[in-house]
C-alpha positions as CSV (number, residue, x, y, z in Angstrom):
1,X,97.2,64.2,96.8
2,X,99.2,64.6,93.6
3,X,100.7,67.7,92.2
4,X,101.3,67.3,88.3
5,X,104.1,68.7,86.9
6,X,104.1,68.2,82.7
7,X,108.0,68.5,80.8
8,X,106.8,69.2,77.4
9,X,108.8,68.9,73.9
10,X,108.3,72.8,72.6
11,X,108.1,70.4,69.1
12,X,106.3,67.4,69.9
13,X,105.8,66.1,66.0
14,X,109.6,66.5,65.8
15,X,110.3,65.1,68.8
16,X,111.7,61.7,69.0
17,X,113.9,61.2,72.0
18,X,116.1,62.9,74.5
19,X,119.1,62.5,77.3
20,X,119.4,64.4,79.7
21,X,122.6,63.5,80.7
22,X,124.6,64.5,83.9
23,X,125.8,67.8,84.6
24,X,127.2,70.6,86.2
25,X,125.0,73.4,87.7
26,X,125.0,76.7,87.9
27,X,127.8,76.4,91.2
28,X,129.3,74.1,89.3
29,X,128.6,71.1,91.2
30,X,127.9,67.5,89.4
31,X,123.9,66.6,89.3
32,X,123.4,63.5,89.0
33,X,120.2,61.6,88.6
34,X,119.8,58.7,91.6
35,X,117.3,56.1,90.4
36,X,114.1,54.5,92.1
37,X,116.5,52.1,93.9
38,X,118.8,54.7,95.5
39,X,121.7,54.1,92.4
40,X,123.6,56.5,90.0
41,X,122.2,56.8,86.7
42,X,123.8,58.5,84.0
43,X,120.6,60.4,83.5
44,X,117.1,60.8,82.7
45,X,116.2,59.3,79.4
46,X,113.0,61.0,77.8
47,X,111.0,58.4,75.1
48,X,107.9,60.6,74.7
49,X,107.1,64.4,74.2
50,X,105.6,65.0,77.2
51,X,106.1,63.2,80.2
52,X,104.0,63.8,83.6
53,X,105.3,63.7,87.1
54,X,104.5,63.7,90.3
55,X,106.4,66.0,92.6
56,X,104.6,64.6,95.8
57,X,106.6,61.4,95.2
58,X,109.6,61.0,96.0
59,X,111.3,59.4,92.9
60,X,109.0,61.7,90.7
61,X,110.2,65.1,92.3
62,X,114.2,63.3,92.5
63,X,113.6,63.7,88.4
64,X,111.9,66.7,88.9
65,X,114.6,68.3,90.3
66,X,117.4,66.9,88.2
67,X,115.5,68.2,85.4
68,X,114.2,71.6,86.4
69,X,117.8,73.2,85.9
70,X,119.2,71.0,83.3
71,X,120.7,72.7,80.3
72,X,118.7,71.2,77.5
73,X,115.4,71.9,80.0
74,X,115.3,74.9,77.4
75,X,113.9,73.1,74.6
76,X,111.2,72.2,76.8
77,X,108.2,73.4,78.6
78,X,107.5,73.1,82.5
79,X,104.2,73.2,83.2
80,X,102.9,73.4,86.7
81,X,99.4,71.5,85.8
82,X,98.2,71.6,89.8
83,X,99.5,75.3,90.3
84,X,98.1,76.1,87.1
85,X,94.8,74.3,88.1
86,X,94.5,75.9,91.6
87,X,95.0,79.2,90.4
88,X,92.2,79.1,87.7
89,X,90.3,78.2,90.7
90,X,91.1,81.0,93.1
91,X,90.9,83.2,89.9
92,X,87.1,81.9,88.9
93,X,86.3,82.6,93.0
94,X,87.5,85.9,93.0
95,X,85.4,86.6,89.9
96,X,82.3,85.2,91.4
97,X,82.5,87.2,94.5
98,X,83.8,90.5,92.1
99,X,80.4,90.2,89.9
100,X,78.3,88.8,93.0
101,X,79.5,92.0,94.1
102,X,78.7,94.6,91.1
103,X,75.6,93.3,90.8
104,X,74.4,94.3,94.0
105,X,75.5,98.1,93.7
106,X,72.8,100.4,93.9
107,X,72.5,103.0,91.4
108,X,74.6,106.1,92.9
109,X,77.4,103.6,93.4
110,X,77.3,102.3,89.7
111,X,77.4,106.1,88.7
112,X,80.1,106.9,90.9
113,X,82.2,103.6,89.8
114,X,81.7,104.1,86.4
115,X,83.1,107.6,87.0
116,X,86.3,105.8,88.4
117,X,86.8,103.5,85.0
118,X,85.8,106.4,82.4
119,X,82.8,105.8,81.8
120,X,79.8,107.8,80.9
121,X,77.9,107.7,84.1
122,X,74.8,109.6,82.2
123,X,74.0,106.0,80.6
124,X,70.8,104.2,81.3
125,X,71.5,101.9,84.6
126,X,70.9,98.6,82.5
127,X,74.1,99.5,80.4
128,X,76.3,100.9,82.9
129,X,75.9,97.3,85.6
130,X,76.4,95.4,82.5
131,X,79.9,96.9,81.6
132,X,80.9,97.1,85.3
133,X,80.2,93.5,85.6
134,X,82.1,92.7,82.6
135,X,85.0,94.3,84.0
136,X,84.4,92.9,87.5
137,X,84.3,89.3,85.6
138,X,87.2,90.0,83.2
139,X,89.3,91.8,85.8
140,X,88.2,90.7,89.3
141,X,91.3,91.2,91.3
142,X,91.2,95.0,89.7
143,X,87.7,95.6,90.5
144,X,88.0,94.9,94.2
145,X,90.9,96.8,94.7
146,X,89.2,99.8,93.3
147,X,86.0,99.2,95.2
148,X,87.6,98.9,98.6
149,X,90.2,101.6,97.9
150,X,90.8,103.8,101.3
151,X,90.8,106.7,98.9
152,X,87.8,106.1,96.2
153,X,85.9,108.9,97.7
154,X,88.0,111.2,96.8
155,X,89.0,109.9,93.4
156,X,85.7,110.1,93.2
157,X,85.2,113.7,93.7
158,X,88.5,114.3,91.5
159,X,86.9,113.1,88.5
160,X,83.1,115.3,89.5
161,X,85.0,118.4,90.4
162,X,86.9,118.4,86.5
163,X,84.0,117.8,84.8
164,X,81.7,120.6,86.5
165,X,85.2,122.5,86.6
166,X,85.6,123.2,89.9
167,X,89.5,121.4,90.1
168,X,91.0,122.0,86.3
169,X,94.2,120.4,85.0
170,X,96.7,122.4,83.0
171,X,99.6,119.8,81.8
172,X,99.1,117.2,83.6
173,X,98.9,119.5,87.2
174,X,95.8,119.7,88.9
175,X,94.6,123.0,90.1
176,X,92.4,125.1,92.5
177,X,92.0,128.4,90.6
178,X,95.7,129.3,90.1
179,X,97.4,127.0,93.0
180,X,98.5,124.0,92.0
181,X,97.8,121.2,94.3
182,X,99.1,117.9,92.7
183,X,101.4,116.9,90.0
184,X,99.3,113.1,90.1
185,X,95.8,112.3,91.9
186,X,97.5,111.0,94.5
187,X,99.3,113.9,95.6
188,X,95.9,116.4,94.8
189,X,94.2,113.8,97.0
190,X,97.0,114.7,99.7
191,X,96.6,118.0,99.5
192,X,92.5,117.7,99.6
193,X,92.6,115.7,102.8
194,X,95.2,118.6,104.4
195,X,93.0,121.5,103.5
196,X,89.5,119.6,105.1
197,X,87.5,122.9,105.3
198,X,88.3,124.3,101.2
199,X,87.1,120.6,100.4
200,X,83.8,120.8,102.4
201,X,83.4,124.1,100.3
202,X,84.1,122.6,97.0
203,X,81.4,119.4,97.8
204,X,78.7,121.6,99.0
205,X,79.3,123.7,95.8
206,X,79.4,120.3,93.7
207,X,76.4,119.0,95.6
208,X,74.3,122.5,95.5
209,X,75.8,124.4,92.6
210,X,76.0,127.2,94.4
211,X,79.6,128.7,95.1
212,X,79.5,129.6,99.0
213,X,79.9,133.2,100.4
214,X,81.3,134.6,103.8
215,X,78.1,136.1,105.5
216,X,79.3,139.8,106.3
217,X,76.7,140.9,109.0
218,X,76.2,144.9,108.1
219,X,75.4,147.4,111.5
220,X,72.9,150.2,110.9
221,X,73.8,153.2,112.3
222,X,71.3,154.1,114.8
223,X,70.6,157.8,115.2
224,X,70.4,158.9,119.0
225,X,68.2,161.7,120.0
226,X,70.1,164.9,121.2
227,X,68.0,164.4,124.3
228,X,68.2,160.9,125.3
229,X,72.1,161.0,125.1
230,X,72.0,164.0,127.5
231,X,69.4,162.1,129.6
232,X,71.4,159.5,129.6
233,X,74.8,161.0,130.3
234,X,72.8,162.9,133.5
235,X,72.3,159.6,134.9
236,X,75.5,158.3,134.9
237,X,76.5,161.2,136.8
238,X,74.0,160.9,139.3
239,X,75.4,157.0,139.4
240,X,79.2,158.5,140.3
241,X,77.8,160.9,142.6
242,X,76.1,158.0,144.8
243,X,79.0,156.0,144.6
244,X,81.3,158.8,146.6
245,X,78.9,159.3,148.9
């Protein structure tokens, strides 16, 4: 299989011929170019402003590499047509499977992405797929790692909680009432995972809109008869009595 690589004149309409003449690299020892048949050449002679080789031969990739650090290789542009070619391949792949994937998320996780990339999750369903599969076409490799980040949930909940002000951010510092809990997301995502139960609190208050309470059980005070207490103190006598008997 051959593997194209292109040397390319950066002027090709001024370009009219080159030497590339032996030389001394950057340890200074002598390159020289060994031809076809296994002999010294004084170099590679260039007649044309691009030429094409193929480094899975073996002469090709000999010129390849005489080339590749050459001094005057400056003026000219290596261009790695198979690596170039293979990578626009894995690239349209990856897009593929990033849009195969957008288009199949259902309408809480369009809201919740679009939350992620800024973007107004109130819009109609139609509008929001069609920008998140835009960006999950134009930035593939982006998309995925955002959609199968360990800690989008809480990202997430970062961006509900500001809006319906339950987290605020005062320069840059994210807050819980008056304790700061994070300099970046990262670190108030830190500090949400460390304090589980205060973030259970602040979902079911996101979820509900209702701020929770501590249930504080109030005891009547029962009145006792005058009577029944003495009853009941004549009894426990009696109970003493039997006991020393």
């Amino acid at each position: 299989m051959k593997h194209i690589v292109l040397i390319k004149a950066r002027k090709p309409e001024k370009f009219n011929y080159c030497k590339f003449g032996t030389y001394k690299d950057k340890r200074g020892k002598i390159q020289k170019l060994i031809d076809i048949n296994g002999l010294e050449t004084t170099g590679y002679e260039m007649f044309s402003a691009v030429v094409s080789l193929n480094i899975n031969d073996e002469y090709d990739k000999s010129v390849y590499e005489f080339l590749k650090d050459h001094p005057l290789i400056k003026k000219f542009i290596v261009e790695d047509v198979s690596a170039t070619e293979r990578q626009n391949a894995e690239t349209s792949i990856l897009s593929a499977q990033a849009v195969t994937t957008a288009s199949q998320l259902k309408e809480q996780e369009l809201k919740d992405f679009a939350l992620l990339l800024g973007l107004d999750s109130t819009q109609q369903e139609m509008l929001l797929r069609a920008k998140i599969i835009q960006h999950a076409s134009t930035k593939p490799a982006k998309f995925l790692e955002q959609l199968n980040d360990i800690d989008k949930e809480h990202r997430i909940f970062l961006k509900k909680a500001f809006n319906e002000k339950l987290l605020t951010k005062v320069n840059g510092v994210w807050k819980h009432n008056t304790l700061n809990i994070g300099m970046t997301d990262d670190q108030a995502i830190v500090w949400l995972k460390d304090n589980g139960d205060t973030y259970a609190l602040l979902k079911h208050q996101l979820r509900t809109g209702v701020t929770p309470v501590e249930e504080t059980i109030e005891l009547e005070e029962v009145e006792q008869h005058p009577l029944r207490a003495g009853s009941a103190i004549s009894e426990i006598e009696k109970e003493i009595d039997n006991l020393k008997k």
